[in-house]
Backbone as CSV, one residue per row, in Angstrom:
resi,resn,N_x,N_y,N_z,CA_x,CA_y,CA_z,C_x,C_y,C_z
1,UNK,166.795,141.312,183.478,166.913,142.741,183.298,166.838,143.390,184.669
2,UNK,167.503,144.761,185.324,167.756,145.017,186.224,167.565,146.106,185.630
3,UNK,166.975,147.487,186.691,166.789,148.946,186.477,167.830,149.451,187.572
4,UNK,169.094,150.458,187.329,169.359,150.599,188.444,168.481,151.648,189.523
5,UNK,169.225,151.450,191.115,168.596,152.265,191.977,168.473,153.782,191.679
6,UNK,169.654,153.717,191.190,169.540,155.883,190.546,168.699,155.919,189.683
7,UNK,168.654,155.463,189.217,167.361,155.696,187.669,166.124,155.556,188.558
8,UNK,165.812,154.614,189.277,164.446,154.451,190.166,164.361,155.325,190.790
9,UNK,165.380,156.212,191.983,165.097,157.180,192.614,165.207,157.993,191.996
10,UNK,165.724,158.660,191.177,165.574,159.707,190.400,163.994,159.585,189.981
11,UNK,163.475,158.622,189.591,162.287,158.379,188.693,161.312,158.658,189.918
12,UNK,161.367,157.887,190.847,160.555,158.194,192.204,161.014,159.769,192.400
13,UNK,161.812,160.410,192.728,161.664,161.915,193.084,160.689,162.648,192.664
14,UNK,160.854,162.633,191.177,160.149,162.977,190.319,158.446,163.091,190.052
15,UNK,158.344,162.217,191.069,156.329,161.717,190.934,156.324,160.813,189.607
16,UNK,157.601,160.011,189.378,156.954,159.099,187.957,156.823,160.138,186.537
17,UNK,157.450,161.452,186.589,157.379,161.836,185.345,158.741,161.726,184.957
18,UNK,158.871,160.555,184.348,160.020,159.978,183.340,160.646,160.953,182.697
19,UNK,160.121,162.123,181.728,161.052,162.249,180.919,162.209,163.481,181.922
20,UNK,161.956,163.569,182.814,162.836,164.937,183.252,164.065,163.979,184.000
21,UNK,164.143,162.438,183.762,164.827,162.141,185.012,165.776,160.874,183.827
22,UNK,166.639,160.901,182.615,167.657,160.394,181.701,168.920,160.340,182.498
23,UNK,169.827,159.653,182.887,169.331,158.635,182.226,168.530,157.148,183.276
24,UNK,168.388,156.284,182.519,167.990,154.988,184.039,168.600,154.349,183.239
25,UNK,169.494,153.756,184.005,170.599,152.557,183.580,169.560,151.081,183.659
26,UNK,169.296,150.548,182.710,169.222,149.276,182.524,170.206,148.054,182.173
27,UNK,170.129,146.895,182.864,171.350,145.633,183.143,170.271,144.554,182.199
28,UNK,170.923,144.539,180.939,170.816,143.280,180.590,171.794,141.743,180.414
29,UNK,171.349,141.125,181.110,172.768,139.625,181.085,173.986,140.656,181.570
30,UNK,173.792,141.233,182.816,174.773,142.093,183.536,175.355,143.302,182.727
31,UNK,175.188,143.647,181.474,176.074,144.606,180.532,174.777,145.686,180.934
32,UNK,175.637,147.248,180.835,174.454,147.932,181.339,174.152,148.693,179.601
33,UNK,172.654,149.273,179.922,172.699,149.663,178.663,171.830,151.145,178.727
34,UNK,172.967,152.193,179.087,172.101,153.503,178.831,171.521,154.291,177.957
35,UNK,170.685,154.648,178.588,169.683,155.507,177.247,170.204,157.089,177.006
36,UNK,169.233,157.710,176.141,169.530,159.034,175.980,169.362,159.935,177.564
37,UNK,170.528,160.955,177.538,170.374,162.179,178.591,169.322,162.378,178.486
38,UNK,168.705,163.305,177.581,167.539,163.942,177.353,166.570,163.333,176.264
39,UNK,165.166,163.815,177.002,164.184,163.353,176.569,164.002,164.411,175.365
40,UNK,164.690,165.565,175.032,164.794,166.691,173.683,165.267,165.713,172.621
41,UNK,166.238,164.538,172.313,167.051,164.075,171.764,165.823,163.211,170.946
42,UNK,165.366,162.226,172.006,163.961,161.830,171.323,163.339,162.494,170.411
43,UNK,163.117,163.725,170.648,161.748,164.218,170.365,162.535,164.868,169.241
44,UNK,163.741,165.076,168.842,163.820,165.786,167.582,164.080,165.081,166.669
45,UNK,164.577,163.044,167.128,164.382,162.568,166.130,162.945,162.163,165.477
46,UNK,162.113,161.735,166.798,160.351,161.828,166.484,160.338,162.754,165.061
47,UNK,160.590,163.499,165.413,159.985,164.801,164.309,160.944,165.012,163.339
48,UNK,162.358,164.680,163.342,162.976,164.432,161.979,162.237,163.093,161.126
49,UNK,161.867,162.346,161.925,161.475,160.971,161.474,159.602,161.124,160.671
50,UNK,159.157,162.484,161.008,158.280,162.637,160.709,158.137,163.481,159.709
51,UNK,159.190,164.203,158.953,159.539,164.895,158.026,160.081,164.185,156.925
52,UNK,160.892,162.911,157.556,160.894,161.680,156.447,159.747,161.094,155.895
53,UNK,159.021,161.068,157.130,157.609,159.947,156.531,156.917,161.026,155.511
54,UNK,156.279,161.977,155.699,155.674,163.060,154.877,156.540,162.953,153.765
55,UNK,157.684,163.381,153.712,158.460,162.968,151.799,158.282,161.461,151.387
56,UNK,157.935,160.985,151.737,157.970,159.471,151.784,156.736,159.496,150.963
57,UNK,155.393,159.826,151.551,154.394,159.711,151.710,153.949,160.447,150.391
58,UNK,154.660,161.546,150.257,154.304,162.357,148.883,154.916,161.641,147.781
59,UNK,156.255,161.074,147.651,156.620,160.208,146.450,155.991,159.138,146.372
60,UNK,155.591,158.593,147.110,154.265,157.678,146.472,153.621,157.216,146.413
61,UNK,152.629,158.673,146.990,151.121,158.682,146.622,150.392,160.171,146.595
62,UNK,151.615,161.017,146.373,151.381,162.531,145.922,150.923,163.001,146.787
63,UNK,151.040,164.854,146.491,151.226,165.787,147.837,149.514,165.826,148.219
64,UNK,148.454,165.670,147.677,147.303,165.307,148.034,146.796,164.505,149.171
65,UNK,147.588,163.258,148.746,146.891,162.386,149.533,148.286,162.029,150.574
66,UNK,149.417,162.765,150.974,150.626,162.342,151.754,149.462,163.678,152.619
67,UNK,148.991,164.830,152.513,148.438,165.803,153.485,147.693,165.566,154.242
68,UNK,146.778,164.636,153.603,145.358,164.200,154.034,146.016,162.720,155.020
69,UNK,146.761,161.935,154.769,147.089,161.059,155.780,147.828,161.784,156.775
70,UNK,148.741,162.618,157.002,149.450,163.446,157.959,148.306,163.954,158.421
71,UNK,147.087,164.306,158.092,146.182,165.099,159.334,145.646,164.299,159.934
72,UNK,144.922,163.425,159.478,144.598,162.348,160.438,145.242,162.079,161.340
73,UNK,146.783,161.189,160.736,147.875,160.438,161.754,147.809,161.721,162.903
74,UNK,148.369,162.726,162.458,148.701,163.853,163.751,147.002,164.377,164.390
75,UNK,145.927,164.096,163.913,145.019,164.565,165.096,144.724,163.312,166.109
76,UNK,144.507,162.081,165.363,144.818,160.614,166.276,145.521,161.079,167.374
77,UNK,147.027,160.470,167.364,148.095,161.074,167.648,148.182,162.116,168.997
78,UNK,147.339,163.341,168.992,147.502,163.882,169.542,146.018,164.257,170.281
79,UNK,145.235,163.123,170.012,144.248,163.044,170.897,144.400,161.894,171.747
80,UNK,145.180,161.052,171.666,145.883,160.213,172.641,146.766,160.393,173.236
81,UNK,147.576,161.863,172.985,148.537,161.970,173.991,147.408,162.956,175.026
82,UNK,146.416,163.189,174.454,145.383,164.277,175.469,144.764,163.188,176.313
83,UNK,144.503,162.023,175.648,143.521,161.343,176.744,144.798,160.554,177.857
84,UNK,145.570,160.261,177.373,146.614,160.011,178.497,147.043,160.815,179.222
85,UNK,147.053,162.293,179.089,147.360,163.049,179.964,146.420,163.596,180.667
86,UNK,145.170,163.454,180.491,143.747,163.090,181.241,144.081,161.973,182.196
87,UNK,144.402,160.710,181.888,144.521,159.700,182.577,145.203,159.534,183.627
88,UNK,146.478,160.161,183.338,147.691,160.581,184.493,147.397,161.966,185.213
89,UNK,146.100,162.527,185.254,145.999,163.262,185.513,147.021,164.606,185.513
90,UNK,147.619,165.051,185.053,148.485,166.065,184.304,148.077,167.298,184.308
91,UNK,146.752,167.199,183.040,145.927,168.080,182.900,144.504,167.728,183.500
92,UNK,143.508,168.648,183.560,142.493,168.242,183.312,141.568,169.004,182.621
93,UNK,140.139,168.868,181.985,139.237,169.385,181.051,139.021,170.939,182.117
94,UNK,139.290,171.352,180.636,139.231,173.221,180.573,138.310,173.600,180.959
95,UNK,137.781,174.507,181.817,137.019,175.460,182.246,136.723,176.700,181.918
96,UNK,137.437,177.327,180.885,138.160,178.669,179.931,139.149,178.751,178.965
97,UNK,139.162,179.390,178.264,140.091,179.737,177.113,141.439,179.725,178.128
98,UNK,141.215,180.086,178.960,142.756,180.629,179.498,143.628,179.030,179.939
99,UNK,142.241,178.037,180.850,142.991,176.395,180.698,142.832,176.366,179.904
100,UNK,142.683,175.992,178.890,142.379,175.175,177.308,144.191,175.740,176.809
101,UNK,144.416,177.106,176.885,145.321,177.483,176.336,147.085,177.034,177.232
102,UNK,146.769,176.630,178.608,147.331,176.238,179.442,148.051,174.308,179.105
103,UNK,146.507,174.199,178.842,147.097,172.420,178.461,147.715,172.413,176.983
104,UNK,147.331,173.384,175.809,148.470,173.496,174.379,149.315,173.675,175.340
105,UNK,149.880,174.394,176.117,151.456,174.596,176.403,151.797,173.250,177.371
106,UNK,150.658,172.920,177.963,151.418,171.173,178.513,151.808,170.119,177.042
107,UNK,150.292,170.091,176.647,151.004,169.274,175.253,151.984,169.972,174.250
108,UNK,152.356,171.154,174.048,153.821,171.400,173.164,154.823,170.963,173.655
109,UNK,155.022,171.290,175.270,156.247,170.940,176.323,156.721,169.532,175.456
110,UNK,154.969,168.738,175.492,155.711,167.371,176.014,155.901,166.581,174.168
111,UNK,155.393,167.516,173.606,155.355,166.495,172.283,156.733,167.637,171.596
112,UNK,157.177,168.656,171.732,157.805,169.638,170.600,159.149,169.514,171.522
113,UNK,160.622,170.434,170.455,161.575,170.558,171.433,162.143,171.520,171.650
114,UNK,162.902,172.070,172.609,163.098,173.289,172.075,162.381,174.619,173.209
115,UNK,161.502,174.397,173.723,160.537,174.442,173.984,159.161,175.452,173.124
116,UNK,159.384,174.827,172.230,158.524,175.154,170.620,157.188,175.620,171.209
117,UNK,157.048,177.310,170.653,155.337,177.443,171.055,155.185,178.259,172.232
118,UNK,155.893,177.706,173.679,155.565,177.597,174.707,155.723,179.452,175.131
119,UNK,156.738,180.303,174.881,156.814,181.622,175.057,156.230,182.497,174.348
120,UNK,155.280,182.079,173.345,154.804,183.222,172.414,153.773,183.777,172.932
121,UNK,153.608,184.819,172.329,152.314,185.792,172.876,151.022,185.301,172.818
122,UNK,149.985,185.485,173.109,148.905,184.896,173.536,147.942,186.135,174.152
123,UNK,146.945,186.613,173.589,145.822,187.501,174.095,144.568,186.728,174.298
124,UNK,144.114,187.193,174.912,142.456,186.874,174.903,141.316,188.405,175.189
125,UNK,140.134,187.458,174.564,138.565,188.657,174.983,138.079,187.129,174.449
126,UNK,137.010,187.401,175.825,136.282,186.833,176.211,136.429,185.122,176.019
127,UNK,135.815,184.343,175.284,136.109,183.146,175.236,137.172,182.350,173.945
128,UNK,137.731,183.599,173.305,138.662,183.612,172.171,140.301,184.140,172.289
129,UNK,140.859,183.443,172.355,142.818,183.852,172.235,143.371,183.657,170.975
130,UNK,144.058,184.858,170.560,144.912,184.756,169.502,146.620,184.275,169.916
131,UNK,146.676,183.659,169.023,147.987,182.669,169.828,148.827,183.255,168.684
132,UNK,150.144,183.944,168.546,151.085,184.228,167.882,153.049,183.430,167.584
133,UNK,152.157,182.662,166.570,153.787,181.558,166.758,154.862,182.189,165.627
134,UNK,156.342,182.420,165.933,157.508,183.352,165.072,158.150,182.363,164.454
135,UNK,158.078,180.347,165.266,159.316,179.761,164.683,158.142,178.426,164.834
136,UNK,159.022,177.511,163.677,158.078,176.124,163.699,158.906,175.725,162.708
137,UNK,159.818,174.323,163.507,160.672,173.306,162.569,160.335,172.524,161.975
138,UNK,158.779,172.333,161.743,158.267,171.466,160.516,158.233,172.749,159.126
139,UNK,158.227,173.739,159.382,158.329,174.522,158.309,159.387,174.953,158.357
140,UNK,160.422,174.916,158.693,162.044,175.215,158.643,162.215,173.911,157.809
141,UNK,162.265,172.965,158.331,162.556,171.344,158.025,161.812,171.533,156.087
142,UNK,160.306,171.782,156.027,160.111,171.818,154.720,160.682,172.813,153.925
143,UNK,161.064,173.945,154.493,161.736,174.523,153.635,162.634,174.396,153.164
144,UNK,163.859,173.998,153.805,165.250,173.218,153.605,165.107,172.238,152.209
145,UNK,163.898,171.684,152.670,163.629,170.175,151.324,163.377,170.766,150.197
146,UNK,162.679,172.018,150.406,162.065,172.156,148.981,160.645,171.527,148.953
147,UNK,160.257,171.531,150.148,158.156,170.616,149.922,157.555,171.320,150.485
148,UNK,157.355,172.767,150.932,156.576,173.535,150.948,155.352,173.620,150.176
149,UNK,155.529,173.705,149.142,154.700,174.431,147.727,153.335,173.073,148.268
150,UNK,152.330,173.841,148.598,151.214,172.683,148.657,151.154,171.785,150.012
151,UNK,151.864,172.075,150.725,151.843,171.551,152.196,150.760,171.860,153.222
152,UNK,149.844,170.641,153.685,149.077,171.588,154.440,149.451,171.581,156.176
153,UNK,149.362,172.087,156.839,150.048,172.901,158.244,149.215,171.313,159.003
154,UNK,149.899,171.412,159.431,149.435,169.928,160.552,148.742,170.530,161.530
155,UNK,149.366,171.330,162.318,149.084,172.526,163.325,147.656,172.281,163.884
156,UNK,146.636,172.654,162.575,145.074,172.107,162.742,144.369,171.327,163.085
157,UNK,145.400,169.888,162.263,145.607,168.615,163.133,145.442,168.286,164.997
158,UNK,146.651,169.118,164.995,147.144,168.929,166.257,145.707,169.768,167.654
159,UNK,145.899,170.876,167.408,144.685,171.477,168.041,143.296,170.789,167.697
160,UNK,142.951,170.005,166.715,141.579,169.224,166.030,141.509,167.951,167.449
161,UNK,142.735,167.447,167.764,142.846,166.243,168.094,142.675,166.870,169.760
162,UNK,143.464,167.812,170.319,143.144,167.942,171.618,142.059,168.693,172.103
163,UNK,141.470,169.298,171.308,140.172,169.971,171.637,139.127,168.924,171.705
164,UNK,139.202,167.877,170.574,138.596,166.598,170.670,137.929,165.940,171.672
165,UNK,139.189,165.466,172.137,139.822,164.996,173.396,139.110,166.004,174.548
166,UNK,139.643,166.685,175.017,138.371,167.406,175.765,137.332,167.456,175.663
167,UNK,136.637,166.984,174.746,135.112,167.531,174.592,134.662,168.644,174.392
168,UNK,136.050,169.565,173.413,135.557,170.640,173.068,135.202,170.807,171.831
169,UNK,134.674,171.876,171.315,134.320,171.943,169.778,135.629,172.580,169.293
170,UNK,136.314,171.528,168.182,137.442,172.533,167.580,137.075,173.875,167.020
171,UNK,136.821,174.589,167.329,136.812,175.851,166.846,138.023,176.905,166.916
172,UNK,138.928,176.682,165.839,139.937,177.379,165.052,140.611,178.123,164.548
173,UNK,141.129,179.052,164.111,141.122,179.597,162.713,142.656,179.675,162.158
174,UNK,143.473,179.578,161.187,144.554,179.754,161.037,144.341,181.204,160.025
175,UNK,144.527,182.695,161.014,144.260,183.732,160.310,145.622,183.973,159.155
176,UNK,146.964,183.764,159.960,147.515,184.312,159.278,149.418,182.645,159.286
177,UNK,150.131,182.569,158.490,150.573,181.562,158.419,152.170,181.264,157.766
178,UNK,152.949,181.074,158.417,154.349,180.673,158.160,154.046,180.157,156.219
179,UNK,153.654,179.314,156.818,153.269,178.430,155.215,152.774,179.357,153.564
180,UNK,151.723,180.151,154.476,151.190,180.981,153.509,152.735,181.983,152.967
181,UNK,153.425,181.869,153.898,154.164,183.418,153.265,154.619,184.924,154.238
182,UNK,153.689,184.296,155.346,153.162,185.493,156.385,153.913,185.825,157.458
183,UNK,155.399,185.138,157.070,156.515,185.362,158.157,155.915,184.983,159.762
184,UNK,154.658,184.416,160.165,154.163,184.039,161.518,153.103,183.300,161.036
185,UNK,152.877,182.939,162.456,151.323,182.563,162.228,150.500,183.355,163.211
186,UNK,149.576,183.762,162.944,148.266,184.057,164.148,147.257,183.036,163.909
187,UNK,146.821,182.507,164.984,146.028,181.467,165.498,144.791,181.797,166.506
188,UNK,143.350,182.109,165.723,142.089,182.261,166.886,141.915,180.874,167.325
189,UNK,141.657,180.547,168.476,141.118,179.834,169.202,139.970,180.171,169.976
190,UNK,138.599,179.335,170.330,137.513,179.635,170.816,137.216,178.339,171.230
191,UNK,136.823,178.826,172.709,136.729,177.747,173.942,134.939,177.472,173.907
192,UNK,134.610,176.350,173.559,133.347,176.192,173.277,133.439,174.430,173.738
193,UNK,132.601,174.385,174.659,132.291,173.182,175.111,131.755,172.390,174.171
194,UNK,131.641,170.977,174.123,131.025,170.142,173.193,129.622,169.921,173.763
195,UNK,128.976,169.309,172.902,127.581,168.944,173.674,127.659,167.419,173.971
């Protein structure tokens, strides 16, 4: 197997962050074999592929217990993409609501596509931000299917797992909600260290 030199220097320019630098030509038994342009292409099958598993998951073993395994899988999940991006130093552990709210927009970048999340409004007082999201293709995606009715928002998941991961206390709230009906979501967040 052979990597070519453009894919390496491109990859070296970069500081080693892979996904901004599609494609790197790989030579196997001399035939080359390129990958995807973009690292978006990935990530929307990731998450089509994860809209399969959830219907999957509800035919059989019902919308109960397909919810309750999707929160887990996605706070896991996304407390390992936090401790790896700890590791690679990327991010590092929050000091304020304002980092804490800084690394959600590193981890949406790198897990959503689109750039999902990343422009919405965002206030704060004092150690609390209300985060205001208008669009979210896991609830586009369920709506299309028809599996809304009884779905619970992963979302919680996802923030459960990187607050985690920091050593912060998830402290939450999903005030208001796509899912529910509420044409958005508003989202409190509160930056509270763990002990």
């Amino acid at each position: 197997m052979r990597v070519s030199n453009e894919g390496l220097n491109r990859l070296q320019e970069g500081g080693g962050i892979w996904y901004n630098f599609f494609p790197i030509i790989i030579q196997v038994n001399g035939m080359e074999i390129p990958e995807f342009t973009s690292i978006n292409t990935l990530r929307k099958l990731w998450w089509l592929h994860d809209s399969f598993w959830h219907a999957a998951l509800v035919k059989e073993f019902g919308l109960e217990k397909a919810n309750q395994i999707n929160l887990e899988v996605t706070e896991k999940l996304f407390r390992m993409m936090t401790n790896q991006l700890l590791r690679e130093k990327v991010i590092q552990r929050p000091r304020s609501i304002q980092d804490l709210l800084s690394i959600f927009k590193v981890i949406w970048k790198n897990a959503f596509f689109d750039d999902l999340y990343i422009n919405e409004p965002i206030s704060f007082d004092g150690d609390t931000a209300v985060w205001i999201g208008s669009r979210c293709h896991v609830y586009d995606s369920l709506t299309k299917a028809n599996m809304l009715d009884g779905y619970e928002c992963g979302c919680q998941a996802v923030r459960n797992g990187v607050m985690k991961a920091l050593r912060l206390k998830p402290l939450h709230e999903i005030k208001e909600s796509l899912v529910s009906g509420d044409g958005h979501c508003v989202i409190e967040i509160t930056f509270s260290p763990g002990e």
